[in-house]
N, C-alpha and C positions, 0 to 999 in steps of 0.2 A: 540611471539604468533602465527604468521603463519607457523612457523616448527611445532605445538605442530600440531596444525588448521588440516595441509595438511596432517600428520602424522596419525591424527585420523582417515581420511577421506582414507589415502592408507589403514587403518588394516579394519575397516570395506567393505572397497573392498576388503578383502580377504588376502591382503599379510601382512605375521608375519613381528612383531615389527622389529625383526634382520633375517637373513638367516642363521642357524646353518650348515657351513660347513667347514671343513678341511681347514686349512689355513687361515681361516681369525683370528685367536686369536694368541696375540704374546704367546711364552714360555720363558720361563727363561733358562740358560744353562742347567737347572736339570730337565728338560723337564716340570716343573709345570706352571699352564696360568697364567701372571701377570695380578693384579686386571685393569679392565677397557679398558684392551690392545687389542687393538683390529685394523686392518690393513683396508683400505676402500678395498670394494669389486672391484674385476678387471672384474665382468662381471655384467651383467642385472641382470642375473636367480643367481647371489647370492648377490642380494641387497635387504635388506628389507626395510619397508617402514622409520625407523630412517635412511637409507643415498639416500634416496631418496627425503627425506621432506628437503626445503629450509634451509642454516644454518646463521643465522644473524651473527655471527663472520667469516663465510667467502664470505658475500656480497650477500646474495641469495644461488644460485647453485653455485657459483663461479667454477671452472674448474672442480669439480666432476661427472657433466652432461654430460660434453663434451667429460669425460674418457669412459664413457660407451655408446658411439655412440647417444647421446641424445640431442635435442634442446631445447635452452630458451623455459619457454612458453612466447605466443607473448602479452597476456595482461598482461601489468605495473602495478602494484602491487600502488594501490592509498594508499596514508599516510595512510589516515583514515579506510583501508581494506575496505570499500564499494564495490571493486568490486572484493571479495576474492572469491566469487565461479566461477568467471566466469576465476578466476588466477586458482584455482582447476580443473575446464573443462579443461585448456588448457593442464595442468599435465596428467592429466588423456589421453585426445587425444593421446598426444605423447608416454606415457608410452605402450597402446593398440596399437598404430602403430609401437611400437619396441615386438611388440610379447607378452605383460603381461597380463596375463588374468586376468581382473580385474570387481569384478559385479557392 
């Protein structure tokens, strides 16, 4: 629920669900995109807000935050999401302090 949560909340700030650019979709040897295949973005400005939002099979951000020069955000995430916008702000903070313009 908080990947969907934070995901919603990156597309109406403005960035697409995915970043359509060269390289990020695998191909098969006969050059056609295999369904689904798709490679984690190696920079900011081509990640959209699906590998940006938290992913619960890999612990949170687990190491895909850190690839893109980005930190934890600093509030813990309570069981019960109570304090999911203030988990949101902290997203938000740090993504605008890497350069993301987001409204």
């Amino acid at each position: 629920m908080t990947h969907e949560y934070v995901e919603s909340r990156l597309m109406k700030a403005g960035l697409p669900y995915l970043q359509d650019q060269a390289g990020l979709w695998r191909k098969e040897a006969d050059g056609t995109y295999t369904d689904g295949g798709r490679y984690s973005p190696k920079s900011l400005g081509a990640a959209g807000a699906h590998d940006l939002a938290p992913n619960p099979v890999r612990g949170g951000f687990g190491t895909a935050w850190q690839k893109l020069g980005l930190k934890h955000p600093k509030t813990e995430l309570a069981a019960d999401l109570s304090n999911i916008d203030d988990f949101v702000k902290d997203v938000f903070h740090e993504l605008r302090a890497k350069g993301l313009n987001l409204k």
